[in-house]
C-alpha positions in Angstrom: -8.8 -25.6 95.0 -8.0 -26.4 98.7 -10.7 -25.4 101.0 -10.6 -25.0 104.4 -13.0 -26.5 107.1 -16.0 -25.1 106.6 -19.9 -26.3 105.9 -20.5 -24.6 102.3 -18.1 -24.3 99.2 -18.6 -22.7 95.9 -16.0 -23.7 93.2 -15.6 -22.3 90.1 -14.9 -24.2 86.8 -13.6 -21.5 84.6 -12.8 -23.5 81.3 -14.9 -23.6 78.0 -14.6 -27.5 78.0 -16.7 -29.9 80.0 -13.2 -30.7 81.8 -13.0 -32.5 85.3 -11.3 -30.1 88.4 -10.6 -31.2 92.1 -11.8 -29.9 95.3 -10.3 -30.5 98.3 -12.5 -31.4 101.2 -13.0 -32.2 104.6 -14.6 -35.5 105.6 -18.6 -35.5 105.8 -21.3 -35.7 103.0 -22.1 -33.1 101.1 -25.2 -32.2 99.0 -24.1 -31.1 95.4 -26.0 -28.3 93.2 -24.6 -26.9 89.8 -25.0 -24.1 88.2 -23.6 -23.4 84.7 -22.5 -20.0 83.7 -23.5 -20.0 79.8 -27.0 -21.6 80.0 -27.9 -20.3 83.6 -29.5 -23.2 84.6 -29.1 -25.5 87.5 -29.7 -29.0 88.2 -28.7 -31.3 91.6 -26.4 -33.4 91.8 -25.3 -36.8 93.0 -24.6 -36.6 97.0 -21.0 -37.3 97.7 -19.1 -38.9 100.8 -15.3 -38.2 101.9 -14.4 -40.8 104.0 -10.5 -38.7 105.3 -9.9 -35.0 103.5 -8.7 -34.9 99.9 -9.3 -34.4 96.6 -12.2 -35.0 94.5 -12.8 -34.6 91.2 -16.2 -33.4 89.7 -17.0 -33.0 86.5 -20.1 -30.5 85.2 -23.3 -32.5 84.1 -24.5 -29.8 81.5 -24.8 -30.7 77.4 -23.3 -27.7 76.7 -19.6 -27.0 77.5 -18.9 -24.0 79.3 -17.7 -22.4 82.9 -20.1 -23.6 85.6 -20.1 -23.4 89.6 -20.4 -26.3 91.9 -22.1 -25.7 95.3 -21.3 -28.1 98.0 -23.4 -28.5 101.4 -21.9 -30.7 103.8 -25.5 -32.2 105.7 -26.1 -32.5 109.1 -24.6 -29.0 109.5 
């Protein structure tokens, strides 16, 4: 997924499997929230920093493999 410049992004892991996928971003930090699709629950994740745009790969946190969603809030916005 290639995003374009923006402040929010939702991505969508559609896979069964807990497989990593890539995002790219813009440079600033960015607050992380998941959400999995099977389980419906949510948890926070670790805050991430892009130093120059590209990709980065995130992997869903959840015991049980399924589709989820990663929201990503880039702060000071």
């Amino acid at each position: 997924m290639t995003a374009t410049t923006s402040s929010e992004y939702l991505a969508l892991q559609p896979s069964e499997k807990n497989e990593p996928f890539t995002v790219t971003l813009e440079p600033g930090t960015y607050a992380v929230e998941w959400y999995s699709v099977n389980s419906r629950e949510t948890t926070e994740g670790a805050t991430v920093t892009v130093s120059s745009s590209g990709s980065m790969s995130f992997t869903a946190p959840f015991a049980q493999p399924g589709p989820a969603i990663v929201y990503l809030k880039r702060e000071g916005r």
